[in-house]
C-alpha positions in Angstrom: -62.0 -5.6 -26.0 -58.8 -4.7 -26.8 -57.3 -2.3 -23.9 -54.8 0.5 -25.5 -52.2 1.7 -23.1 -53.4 5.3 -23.6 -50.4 6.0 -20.7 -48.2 6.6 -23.6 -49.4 9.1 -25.1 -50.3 10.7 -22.2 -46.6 10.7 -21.4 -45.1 11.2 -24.5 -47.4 14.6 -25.1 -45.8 16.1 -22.5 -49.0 15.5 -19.9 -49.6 18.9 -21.0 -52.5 20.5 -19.8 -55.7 20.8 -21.9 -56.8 24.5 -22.4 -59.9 23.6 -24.8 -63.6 23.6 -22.9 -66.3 22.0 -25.1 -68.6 25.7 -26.0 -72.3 25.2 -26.8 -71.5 29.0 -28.4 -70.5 30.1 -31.8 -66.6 29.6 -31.6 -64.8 32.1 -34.8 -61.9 30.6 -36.5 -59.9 33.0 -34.2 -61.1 31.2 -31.0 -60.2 27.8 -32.9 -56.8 28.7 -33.6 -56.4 29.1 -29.7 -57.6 25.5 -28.7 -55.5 22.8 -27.3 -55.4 20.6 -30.4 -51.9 18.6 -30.9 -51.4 16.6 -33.8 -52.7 13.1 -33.4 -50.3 9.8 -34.2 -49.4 6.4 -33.6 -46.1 5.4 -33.1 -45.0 8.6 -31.3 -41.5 7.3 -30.1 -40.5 7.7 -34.0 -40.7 11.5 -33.5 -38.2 11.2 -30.5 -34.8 12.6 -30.9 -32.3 10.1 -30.1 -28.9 11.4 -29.7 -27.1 13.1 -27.7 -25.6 15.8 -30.1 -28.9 16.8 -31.9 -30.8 16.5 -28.2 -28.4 19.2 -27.1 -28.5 21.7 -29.6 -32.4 22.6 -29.5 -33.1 19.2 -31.4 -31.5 20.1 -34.3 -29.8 18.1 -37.4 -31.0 18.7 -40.6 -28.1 20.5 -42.0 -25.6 19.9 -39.3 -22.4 18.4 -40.0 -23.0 14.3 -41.2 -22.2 11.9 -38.4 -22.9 8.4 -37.5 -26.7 9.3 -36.5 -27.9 11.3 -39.7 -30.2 8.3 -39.9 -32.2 10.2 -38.2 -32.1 13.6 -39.1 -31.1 13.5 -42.7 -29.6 10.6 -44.6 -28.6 12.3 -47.3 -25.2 13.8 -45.2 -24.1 10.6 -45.2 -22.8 11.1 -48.5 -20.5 14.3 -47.3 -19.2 12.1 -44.6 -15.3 12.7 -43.5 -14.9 9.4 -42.3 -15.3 6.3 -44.4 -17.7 4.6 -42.0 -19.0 5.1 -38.2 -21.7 3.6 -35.7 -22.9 4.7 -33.0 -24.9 3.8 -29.8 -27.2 5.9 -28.0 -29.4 5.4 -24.9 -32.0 7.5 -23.1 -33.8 6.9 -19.9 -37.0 8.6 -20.9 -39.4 10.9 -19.1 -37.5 10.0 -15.6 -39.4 12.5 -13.9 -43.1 10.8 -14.2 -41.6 7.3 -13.4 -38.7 5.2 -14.4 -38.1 2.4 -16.8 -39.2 4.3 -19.8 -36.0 3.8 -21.8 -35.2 4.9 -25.9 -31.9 2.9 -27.7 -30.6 4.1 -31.1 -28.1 2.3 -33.3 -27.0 3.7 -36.4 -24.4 3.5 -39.0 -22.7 3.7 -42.2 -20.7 2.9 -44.6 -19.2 4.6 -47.7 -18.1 3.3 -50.9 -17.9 3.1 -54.8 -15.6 5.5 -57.1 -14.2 8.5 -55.0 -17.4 7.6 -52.2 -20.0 8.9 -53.5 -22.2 6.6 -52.2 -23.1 5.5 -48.7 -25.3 2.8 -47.4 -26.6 3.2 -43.8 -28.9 1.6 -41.4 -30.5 2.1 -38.0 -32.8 0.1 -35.0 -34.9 2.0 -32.6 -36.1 0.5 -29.3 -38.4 2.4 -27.4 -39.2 0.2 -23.9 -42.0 1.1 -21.2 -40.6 -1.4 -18.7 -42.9 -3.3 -17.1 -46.7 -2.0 -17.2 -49.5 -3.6 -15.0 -52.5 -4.0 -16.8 -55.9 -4.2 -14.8 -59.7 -5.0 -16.4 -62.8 -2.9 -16.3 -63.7 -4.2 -12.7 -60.0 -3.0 -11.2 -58.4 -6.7 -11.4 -54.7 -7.5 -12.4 -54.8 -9.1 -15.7 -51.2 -9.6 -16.3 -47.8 -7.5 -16.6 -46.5 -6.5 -19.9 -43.6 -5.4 -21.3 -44.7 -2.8 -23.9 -42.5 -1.6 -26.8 -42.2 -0.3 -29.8 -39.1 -0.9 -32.6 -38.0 0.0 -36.4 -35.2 -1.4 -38.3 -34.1 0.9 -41.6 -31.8 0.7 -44.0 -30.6 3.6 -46.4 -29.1 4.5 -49.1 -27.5 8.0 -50.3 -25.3 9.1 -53.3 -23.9 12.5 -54.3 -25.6 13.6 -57.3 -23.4 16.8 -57.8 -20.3 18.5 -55.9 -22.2 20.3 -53.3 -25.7 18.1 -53.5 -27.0 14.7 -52.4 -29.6 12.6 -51.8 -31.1 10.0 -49.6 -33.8 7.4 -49.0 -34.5 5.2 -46.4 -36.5 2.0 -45.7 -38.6 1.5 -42.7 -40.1 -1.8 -40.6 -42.1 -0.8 -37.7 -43.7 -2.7 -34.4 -45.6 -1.4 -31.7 -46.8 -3.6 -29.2 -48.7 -0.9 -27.0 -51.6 -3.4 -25.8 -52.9 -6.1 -24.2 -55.1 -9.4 -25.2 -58.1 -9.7 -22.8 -59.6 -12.6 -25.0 -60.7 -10.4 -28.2 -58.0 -10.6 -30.6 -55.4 -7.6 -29.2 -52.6 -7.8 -31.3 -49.4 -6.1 -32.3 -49.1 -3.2 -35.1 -47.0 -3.3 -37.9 -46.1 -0.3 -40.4 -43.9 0.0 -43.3 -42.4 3.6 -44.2 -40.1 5.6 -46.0 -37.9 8.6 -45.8 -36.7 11.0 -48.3 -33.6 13.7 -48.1 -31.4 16.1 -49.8 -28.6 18.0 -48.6 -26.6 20.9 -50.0 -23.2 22.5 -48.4 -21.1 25.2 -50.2 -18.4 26.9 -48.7 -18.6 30.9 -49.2 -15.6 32.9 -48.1 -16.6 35.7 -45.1 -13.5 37.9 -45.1 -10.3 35.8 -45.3 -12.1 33.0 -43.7 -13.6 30.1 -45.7 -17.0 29.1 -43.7 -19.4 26.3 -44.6 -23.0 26.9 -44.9 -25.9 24.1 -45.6 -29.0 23.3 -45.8 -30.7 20.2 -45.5 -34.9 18.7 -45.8 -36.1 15.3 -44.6 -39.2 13.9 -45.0 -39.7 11.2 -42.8 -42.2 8.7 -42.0 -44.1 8.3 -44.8 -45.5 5.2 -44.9 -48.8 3.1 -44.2 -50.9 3.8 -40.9 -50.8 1.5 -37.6 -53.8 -0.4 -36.1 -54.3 -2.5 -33.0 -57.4 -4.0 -33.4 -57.1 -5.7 -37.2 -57.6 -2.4 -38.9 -61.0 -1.2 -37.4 -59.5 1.8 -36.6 -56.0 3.4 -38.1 -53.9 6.0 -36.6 -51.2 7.8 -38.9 -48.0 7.6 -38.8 -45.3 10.6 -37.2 -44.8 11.7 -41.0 -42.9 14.9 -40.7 -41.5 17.6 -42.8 -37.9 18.7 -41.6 -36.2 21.7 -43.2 -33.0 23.6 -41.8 -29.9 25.4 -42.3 -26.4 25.5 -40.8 -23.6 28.2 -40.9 -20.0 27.1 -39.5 -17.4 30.2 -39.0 -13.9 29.6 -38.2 -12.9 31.9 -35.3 -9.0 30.9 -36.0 -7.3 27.4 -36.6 -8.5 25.4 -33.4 -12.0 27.3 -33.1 -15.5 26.8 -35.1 -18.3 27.9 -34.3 -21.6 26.4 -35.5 -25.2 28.1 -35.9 -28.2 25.8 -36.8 -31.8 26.0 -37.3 -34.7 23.5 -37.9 -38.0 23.7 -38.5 -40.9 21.3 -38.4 -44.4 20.6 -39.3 -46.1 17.1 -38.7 -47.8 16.4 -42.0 -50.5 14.8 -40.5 -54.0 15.8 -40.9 -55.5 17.4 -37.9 -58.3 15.4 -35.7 -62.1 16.9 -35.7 -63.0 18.8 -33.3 -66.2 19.4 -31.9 -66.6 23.0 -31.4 -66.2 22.7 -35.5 -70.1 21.0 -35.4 -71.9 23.7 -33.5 -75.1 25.6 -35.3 -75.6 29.2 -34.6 -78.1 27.5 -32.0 -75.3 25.9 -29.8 -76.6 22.5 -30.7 -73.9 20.0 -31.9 -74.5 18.2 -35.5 -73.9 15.0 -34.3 -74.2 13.5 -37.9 -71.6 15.8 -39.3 -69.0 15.5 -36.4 -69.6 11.2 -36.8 -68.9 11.6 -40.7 -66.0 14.2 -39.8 -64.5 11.3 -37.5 -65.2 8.5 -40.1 -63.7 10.5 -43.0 -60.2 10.9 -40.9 -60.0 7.2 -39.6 -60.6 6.4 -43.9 -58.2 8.6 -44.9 -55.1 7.2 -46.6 -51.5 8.8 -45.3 -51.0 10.4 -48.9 -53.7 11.8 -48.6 -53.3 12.7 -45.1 -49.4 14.9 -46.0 -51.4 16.9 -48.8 -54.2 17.9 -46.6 -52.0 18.6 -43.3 -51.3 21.6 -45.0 -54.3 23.5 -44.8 -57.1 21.4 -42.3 -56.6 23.2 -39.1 -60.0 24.0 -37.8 -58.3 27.6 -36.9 -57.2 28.5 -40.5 -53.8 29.6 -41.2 -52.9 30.7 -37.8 -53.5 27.2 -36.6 -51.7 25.8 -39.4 -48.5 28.0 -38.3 -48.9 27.2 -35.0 -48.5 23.6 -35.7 -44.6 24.5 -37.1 -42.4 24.0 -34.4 -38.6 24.7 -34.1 -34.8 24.8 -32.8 -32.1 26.8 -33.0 -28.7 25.9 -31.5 -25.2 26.3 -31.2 -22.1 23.9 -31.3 -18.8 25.3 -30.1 -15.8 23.2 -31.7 -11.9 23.4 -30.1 -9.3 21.8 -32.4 -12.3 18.6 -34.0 -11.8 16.9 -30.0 -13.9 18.7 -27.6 -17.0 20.3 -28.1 -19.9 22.5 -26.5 -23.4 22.9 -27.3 -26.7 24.6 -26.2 -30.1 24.9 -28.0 -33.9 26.0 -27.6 -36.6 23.9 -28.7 -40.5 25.8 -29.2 -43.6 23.8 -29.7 -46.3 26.3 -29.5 -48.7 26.0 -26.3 -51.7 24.9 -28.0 -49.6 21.6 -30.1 -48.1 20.2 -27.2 -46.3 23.4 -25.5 -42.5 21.7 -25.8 -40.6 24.6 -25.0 -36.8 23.5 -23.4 -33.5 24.7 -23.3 -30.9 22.1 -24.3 -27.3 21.5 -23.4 -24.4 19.4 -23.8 -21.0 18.3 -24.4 -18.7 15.8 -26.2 -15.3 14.9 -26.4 -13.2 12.8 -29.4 -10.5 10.6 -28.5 -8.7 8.8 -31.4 -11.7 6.4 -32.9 -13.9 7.1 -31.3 -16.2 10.0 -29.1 -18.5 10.3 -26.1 -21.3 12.9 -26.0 -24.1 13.9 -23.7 -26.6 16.3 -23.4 -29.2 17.4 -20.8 -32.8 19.4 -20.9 -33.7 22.0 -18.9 -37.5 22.9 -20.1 -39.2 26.1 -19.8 -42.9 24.8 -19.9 -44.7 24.3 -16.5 -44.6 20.5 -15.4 -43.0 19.3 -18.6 -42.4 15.7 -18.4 -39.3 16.5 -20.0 -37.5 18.6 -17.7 -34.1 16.8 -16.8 -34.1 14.7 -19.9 -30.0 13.6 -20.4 -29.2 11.4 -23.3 -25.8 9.8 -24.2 -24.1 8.9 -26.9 -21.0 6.6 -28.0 -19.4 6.9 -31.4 -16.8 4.9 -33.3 -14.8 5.9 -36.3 -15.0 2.7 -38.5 -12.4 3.5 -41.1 -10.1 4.3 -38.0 -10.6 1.4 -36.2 -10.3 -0.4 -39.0 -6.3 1.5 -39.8 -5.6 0.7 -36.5 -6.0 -3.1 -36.5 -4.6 -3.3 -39.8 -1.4 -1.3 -39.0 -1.2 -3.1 -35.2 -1.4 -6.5 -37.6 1.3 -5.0 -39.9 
């Protein structure tokens, strides 16, 4: 049989505590909304914020100023781009707190081109490592140790389709190799998927000073589902809907001040339940909850985003509660140092990620170092202490400075 290494989603959902208690009574759609029922996905690394910029500000980028990881957040800023081209490198030492070796890389980059740059092309890998996991049979036995992992190489593409607007899309391999082969056939999952962005800046004047506000959607994710045991059973894909703003005031010459906001909701559809299947006798159908389980494992991922929208066994208070959000702030002193703090809410009963973020960065010549820290607010988050760190490079820069050194 093939063993999945349920230890990752353990970890990665936060090891939150379950508050749901199977009822043999009547539950109301009032009591459903307040069960512990997170969204349900392969692949969860995809979902993880890897930078040290966004990670600091309440994990928020949709309509932040572009930079070398909008890969991630939105493509479509990389059309708005100041610079020419940039890459960056990012590292993570994940969940530290629960045990070490759990580590998240991010490369990304891009470059822009065509008549007066309207264009950019970008691209991105994602390595998401578990270190080394011992894996041990039914009967308590080592089997063998494993290096679990899981990876996605994109590439994108986005063009300015008017003065203030653009557009993105981006192109998605994924592998997860989350198992083990005890003799029946384990093997690695594959996925292909797809993003889509837009982005819009304009810059009103407040007073005498000009200000930039923005907004910015990415859909990300969508795609085919993952399986580790030749498609008997299918698990979605992190598809998620991204929408935010952003609102940059200059205090004076030197001094910007930066407020963002995003918003999120997994487009997923939400798995059965089964105080859903009780009669008014307390006695569970098992029939209908088997045939609720078999229609969400047949389910196709388009059909999955249109019916995350209104599935929730708790109505439309459940289907607010699965929106979570960030708001944060970025504190800018003549474009070279920067500060930043954020708040990130997941409400209790989708996975209770509540954390204040902060951080700090610094730009010298080509190129600039960020890194940012979390400090969570939910009782035994495995989150708590998270610090990422980033390392950017202006490619247009370095690419004046050889050429003039060579001149």
């Amino acid at each position: 049989m093939k063993k999945f290494l349920n230890i990752l989603f353990v970890m990665l959902s936060q090891v939150a505590v379950s508050f749901a208690q199977t009822s043999t009574e009547t539950t109301t759609t009032t009591d459903m909304a307040k069960q512990y029922n997170p969204i349900q996905t392969g692949t969860i690394s995809l979902a993880v914020a890897p930078d040290a910029r966004g990670g600091a500000m309440g994990d928020v980028g949709a309509a932040t100023e572009p930079d070398e990881v909008s890969q991630f957040w939105n493509p479509a800023k990389y059309a708005f781009a100041y610079s020419r081209g940039g890459l960056s490198v990012n590292y993570t030492p994940w969940l530290r707190k629960i045990v070490s070796g759990i580590n998240l890389g991010y490369v990304a980059g891009y470059w822009k081109f065509g008549y007066n740059d309207l264009q950019a092309v970008s691209a991105s890998l994602r390595y998401f490592s578990l270190g080394e996991v011992e894996a041990y049979n039914s009967d308590g036995n080592l089997v063998q140790v494993i290096n679990p992992f899981e990876m996605a190489f994109d590439v994108g593409y986005s063009r300015k389709l008017a003065e203030n607007f653009s557009m993105g899309v981006v192109l998605r391999y994924i592998r997860s190799d989350m198992t083990y082969d005890d003799g029946d056939g384990a093997e690695p999952a594959n996925a292909f998927a797809g993003d889509i962005a837009a982005y819009y800046t304009a810059y009103p004047m407040v007073g005498t000073n000009e200000c930039q506000w923005a907004w910015g959607l990415n859909i990300s994710n969508i795609g085919s589902k993952v399986s580790y045991d030749g498609g008997a059973t299918q698990q979605f894909l992190p598809t998620n809907l991204r929408i935010g703003t952003s609102f940059t005031f200059p205090i004076d010459d030197y001094n910007l001040l930066s407020l963002n906001f995003d918003a999120n909701k997994m487009l997923v559809p939400s798995f059965p339940q089964t105080y859903q299947f009780y009669d008014e006798n307390g006695q569970l159908d098992n029939q209908a909850w088997e045939d609720a389980k078999q229609e969400y494992y047949d389910m196709s991922s388009i059909k999955g985003i249109f019916k995350s929208f209104n599935d929730a066994p708790g109505g439309f208070t459940e289907e607010l509660h699965e929106i979570n959000w960030g708001a944060g702030l970025e504190y800018t002193y003549d474009r070279r140092f920067f500060l930043r703090a954020g708040y990130h809410y997941e409400n209790e009963f989708k996975g209770d990620r509540k954390y204040f973020t902060f951080g700090a960065g610094v730009t010298l010549n080509v190129f600039h170092i960020d890194a940012g820290y979390v400090l969570s607010t939910a009782q035994q988050s495995a989150l708590d202490q998270t610090l990422r760190f980033s390392l950017g490079f202006d490619l247009e820069g370095l690419r004046d400075y050889f050429g003039g050194r060579r001149r």
